[in-house]
N, C-alpha and C positions, 0 to 999 in steps of 0.2 A: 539352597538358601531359602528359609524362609520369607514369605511374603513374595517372591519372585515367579511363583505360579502363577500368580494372577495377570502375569503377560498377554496371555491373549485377548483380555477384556481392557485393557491399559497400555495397546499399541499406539493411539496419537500422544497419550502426553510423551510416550518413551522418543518416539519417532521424530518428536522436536525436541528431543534437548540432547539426541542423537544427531542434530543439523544434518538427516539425511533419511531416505527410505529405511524403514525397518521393516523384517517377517520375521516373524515370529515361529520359531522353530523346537518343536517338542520333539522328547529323545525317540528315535528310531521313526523319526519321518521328516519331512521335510524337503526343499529342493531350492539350491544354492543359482540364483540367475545372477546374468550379468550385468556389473554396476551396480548391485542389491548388495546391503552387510544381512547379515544370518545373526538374529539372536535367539541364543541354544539356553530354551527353560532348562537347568538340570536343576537337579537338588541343591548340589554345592557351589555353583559358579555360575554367571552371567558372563558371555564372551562376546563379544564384538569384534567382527573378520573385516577387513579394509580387503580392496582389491588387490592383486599380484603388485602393482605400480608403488605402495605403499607398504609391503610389507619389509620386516626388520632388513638389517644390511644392504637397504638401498641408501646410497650417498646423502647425508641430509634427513634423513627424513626417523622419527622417532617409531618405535613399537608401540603396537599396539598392545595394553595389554588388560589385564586379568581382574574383575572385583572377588577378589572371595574373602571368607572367614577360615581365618586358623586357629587352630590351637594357641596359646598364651604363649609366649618366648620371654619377650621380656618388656618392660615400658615403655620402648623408644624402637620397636622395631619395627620392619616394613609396610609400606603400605603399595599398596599394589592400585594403580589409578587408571581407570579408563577414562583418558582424556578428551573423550568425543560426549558423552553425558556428561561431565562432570561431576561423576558420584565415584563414590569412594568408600571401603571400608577399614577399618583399621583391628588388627588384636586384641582382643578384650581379654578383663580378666573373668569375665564373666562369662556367661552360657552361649549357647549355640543359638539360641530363641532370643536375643538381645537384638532389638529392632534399630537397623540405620539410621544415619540420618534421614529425616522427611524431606524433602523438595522446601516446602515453605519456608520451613526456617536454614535452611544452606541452601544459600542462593547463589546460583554461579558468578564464575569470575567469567569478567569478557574475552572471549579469541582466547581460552585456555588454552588450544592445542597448535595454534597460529605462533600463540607469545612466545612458546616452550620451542618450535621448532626454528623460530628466528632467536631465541637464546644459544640453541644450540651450532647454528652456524657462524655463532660470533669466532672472531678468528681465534679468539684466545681458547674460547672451550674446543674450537677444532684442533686446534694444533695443541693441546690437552690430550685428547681421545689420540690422535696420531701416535704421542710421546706413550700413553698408554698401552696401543698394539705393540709398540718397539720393545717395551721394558717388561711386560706383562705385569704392570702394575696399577691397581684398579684402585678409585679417585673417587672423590664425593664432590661434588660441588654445593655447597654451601651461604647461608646467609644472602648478604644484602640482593645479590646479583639475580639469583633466582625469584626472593619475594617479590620483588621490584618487577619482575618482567610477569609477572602472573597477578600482579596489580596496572600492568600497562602501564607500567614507568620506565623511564630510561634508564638502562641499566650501569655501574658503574662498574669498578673494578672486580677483580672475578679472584673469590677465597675457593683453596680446593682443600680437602681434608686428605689426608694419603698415610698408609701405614706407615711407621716408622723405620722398617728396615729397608722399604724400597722408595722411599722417598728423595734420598739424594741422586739415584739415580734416574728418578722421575723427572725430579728437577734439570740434571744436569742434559736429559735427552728434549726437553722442553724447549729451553735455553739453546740449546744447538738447532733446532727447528725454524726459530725466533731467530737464529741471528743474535743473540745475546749472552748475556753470563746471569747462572744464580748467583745471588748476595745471600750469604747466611745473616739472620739479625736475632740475636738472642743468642741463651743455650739451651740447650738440651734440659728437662724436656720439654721446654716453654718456645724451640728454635720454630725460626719463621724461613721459608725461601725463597727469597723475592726474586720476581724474572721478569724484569722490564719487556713492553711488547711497544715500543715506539708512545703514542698517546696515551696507551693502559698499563696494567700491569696485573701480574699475577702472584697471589702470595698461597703460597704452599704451607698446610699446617701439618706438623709432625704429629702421628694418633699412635696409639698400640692398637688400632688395628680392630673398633670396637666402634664402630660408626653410631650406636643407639648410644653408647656413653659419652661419645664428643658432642651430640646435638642434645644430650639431658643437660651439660656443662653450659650454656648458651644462654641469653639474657631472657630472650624471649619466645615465645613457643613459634609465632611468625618468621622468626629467625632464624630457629632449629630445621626450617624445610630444609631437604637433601635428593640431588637429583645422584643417581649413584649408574658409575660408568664402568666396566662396559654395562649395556643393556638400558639405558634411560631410565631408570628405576626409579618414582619418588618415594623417599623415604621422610618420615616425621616422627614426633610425638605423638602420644595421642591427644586427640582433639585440635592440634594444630590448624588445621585446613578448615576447622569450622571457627578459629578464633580470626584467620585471615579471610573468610567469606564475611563475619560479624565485624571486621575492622577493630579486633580487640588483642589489647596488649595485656597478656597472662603471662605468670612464671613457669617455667617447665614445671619446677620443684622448689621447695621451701630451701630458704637459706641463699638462693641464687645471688639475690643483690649484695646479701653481708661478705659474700667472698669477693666482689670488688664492689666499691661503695659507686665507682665511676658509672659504672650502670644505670643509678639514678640520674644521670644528667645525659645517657643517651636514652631516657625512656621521655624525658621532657625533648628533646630532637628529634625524634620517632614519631613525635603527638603534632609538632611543629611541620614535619616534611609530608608523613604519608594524609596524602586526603583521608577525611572522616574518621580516623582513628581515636579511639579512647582507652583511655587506665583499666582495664579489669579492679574493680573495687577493692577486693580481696588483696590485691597487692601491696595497698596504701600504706598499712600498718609496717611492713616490712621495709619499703621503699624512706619512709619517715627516719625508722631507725638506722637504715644504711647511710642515709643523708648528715645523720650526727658525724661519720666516722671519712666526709670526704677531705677534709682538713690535713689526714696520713697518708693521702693519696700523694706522690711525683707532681711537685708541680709543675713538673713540664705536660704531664698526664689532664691534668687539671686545665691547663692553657687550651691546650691541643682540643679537648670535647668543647670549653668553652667558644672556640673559633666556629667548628662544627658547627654550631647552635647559630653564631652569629654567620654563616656563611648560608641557612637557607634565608636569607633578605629580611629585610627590616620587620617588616608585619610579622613573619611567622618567630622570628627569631627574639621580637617582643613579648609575643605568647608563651612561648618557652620560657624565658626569661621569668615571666609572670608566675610561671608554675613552678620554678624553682624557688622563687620567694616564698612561696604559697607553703613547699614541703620542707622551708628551712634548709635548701641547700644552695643558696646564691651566694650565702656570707663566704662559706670557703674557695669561691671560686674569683670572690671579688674581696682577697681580705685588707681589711683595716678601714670599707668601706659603713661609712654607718646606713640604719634600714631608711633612713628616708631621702639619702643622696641616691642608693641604687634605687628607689623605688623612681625619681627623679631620671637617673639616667636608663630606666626602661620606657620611661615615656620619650625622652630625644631620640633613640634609637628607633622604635617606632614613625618618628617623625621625620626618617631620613628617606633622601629620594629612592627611589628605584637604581641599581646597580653600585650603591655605595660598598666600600670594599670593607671587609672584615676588619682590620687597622684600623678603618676612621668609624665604624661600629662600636669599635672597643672604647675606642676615643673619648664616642658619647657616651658613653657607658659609664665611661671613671669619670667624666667633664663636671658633674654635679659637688664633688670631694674634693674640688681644689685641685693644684697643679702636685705640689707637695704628696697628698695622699695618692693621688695617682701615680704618680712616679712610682713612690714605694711599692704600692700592688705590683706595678710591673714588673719590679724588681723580685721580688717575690715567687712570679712567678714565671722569675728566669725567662721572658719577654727578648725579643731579638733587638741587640743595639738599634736597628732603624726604626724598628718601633714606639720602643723608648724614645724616640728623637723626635720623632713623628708626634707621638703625643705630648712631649715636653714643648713643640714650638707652638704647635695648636693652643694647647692651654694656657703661651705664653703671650697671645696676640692679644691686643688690649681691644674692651670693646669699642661697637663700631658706633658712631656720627648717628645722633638722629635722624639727619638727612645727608646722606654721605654723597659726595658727586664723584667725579672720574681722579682727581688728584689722590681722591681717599683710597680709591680701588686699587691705584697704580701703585701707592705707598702697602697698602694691604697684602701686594700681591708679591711685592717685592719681600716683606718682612716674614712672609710664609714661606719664601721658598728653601728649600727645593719640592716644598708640598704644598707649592698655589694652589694647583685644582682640587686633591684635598679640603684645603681650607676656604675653598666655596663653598663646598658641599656641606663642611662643620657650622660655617658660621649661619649660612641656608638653614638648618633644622635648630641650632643651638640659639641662636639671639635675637629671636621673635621678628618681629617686624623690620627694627633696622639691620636684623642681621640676611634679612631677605631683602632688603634693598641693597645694600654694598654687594653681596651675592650676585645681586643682577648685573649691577655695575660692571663689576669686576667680570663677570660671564661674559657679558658683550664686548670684552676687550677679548678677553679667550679666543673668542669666535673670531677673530682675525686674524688671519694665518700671517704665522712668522711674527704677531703680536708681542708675546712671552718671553722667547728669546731676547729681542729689542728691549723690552724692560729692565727685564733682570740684568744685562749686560748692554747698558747705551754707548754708541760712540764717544770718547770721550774727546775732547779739542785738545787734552794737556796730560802728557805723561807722567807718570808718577816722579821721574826726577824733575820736572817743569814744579811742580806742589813744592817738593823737597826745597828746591831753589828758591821759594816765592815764599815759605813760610817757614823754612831753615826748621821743619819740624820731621822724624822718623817714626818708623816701629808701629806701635797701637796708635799714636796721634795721627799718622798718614792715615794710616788704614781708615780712621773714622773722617776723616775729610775728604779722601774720596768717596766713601761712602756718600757724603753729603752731597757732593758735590752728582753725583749717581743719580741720587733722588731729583736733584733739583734737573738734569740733563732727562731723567725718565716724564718727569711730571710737564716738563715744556718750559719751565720756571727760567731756565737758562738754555740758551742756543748759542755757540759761537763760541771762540779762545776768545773774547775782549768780556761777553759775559762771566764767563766762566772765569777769569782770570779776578774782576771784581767783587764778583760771589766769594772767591775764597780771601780774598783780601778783609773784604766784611765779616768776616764770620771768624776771626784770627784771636784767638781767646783773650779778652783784656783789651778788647778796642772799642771805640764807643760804640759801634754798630755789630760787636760779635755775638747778640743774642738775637741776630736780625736773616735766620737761618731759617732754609726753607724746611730742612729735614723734620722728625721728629717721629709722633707717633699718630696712629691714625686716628 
């Protein structure tokens, strides 16, 4: 390989980013000591030798392997990584004289060969590689799982790619390893097979068997890495590894986002999650026009990325949101919402605490369009009944008291439920000032253990037939006088069968004193 002679003269920068002794070793001489790697100047290859304790087929522990240049195969095909430099060559379609990357500009990732070797003893990709020796059927690991751990992030659930014809029996020897069962989800050839592993899980992608054309298929070049099993092998695009050194989001190939337009709204969640990531430029124009076409997307599809977005926390999930508006693709994810209510509820969201759930994110999100427009969106986008319920009672709460005290809180907390805590946290970001007063209020009642319970349900002095007898009323009429008579027991208003028995005498619709009720609204 060109340029690689010049090792003898260029042993300390090699030697630290080798994180180890380097000798430098020219063909037919040399001499191998112990606890020293040997790197062998040839023409075509740069090798890096680990000691016996490290080499392949010990328990754990990844191969070492190879930088060279080959001949052209095809755009998406091998890449051979020495994990101890950090350097890397890739397939060109060009010449044998086509020079690497330089050091300056691909700059390593941290604990490359630490991240990779605690990836690989997660239990899922072991008990992977196990199911593998059984079936003799060889496996990619792919996407989030791998970029994640070679960005020092925590890694999530674990995508494998596997041929098509030995795929089910992958699965199904996986699954027996696990302790578990494959779920088929889809069909063929789009089937998924999902293998629960207790906390994680593992989803199996059905391929023909063509590893360079499942990772050209892929949103994003960062995304396309592939560690390939047996042999720990990374595979990628090209350019991949220097778009993930540069924190940069590029298309494999043209056309990527117009085959599903949903792409555009995980490239805004990608910009949102991963530290210092940015748009590749070039994408913009393509991304803009996939973004007309997300309105034909599933809106369950639609729901599901939108959650995404809102589940990395308020800040980042603000930003995202921003950049959706930015590229014209927020309208279809929020429809019927006009641009200056979303524009609105990306600033509430933004302004919501620390740990607030995806639900009451969404919440502020629609809260700006009224109860009615929100409803509908939800509807729309086939939204889970509790949700819907959740934002129907939030939006239904009336606002709060300039100066609201403990009565306000108690009646607030009650009219909220079963989403009190919830609608702390909404009215906290959503109703400026006095909605972070009654927020407080109401917190400090929270904070008392066995608090909430007691509110929502107070002892009552008088049985529902004791009511029935006293004001010879049934059906929806009890129901709303006890009701009142709840608030008036929760707020301190009334204590005792002789109060209580007065209060509902007063409040007997048509008496002179029946407008002289504690209940109401906050």
């Amino acid at each position: 390989m060109r340029g690689l002679r010049r090792v003898g003269g260029d042993e300390g920068p090699l030697a630290g980013l080798a994180r180890g002794p380097v000798v430098a070793k020219r063909r037919g001489g040399g001499r191998r000591q112990r606890g020293q790697e040997l790197l062998r100047n040839a023409p075509e290859s740069l090798e890096v030798l680990d000691d016996k304790g490290q080499l392949p087929r010990e328990p754990g522990v990844l191969a070492v392997l190879e930088v060279e240049r080959g001949e052209p195969c095809h755009a998406a095909d091998e890449l051979a990584v020495d994990l101890h430099a950090v350097e890397y060559s890739q397939r060109l379609d060009g010449s044998l004289d086509a020079p690497l990357p330089s050091f300056p500009t691909v700059s390593a990732l941290p604990d490359v060969r630490p991240a990779l070797r605690r990836l690989v003893r997660r239990r899922p990709i072991r008990l992977a590689r196990e199911a593998s020796a059984a079936t003799g059927v060889s496996f990619l690991l792919v996407g989030g799982a791998l970029r994640d751990a070679l960005l020092g992030l925590p890694a999530g659930d674990v995508d494998l790619a596997v041929p098509r014809e030995g795929a089910a029996a992958f699965a199904q020897a996986l699954a027996r390893l696990a302790g578990s069962r494959a779920v088929s989800i889809g069909q063929t050839p789009r089937r998924i097979l999902h293998v629960p592993l207790g906390s994680s899980s593992v989803d199996i992608w059905e391929t023909d068997g063509d590893s360079a054309g499942d990772l050209l298929r892929r949103d994003f070049t960062v995304n396309a890495l592939g560690l390939a099993f047996p042999g720990a092998r990374l595979v990628a695009p090209p350019g991949a590894l220097d778009d993930l050194y540069a924190r940069r989001l590029r298309l494999p190939r043209a056309g990527v986002l117009l085959e599903d337009p949903l792409r555009v709204v995980r490239a805004a969640r990608f910009l949102a999650r991963l530290p210092g990531f940015r748009l590749d430029p070039a994408a913009l124009p393509e991304l803009r026009r996939a973004a007309r076409h997300l309105g034909a997307v599933a809106p369950e599809r639609r729901l599901s990325e939108l959650d995404g977005i809102l589940a990395t926390g308020p800040a980042p999930a603000a930003l995202a949101l921003a950049r959706l508006e930015t590229w014209g693709a927020l309208e279809p994810l929020l429809p019927g919402l006009p641009p200056a209510a979303r524009r609105r509820g990306i600033r509430l969201v933004r302004s919501a605490g620390a740990g607030a759930s995806v639900p009451l994110l969404r919440t502020l999100l629609l809260a700006p369009s009224g109860p009615a427009t929100a409803a509908a969106a939800l509807e729309a986008l086939r939204a889970s009944r509790r949700d819907r319920r959740l934002t129907e009672t939030l939006l239904a709460l009336p606002r709060p008291a300039r100066a609201p005290v403990r009565r306000d809180a108690i009646l607030f907390l009650r009219r909220a439920a079963p989403f009190s805590r919830e609608a702390v946290a909404f009215f906290s970001a959503a109703h400026g000032t006095a909605g972070r007063a009654l927020a407080l209020e109401a917190g400090r009642l929270l904070s008392i253990r066995g608090a909430l319970p007691r509110l929502l349900c107070p002892r009552r002095p008088l049985s529902p037939g004791d009511v029935t007898r006293l004001l010879g009323i049934s059906g929806a009429a009890l129901g709303l006088a006890l009701a009142r008579l709840d608030d008036a027991l929760a707020t301190g208003a009334v204590q005792g069968r002789r109060e209580a028995l007065a209060f509902l005498a007063a409040g007997v619709p048509g008496s002179p004193s029946g407008s002289r009720s504690t209940g109401g609204s906050v």
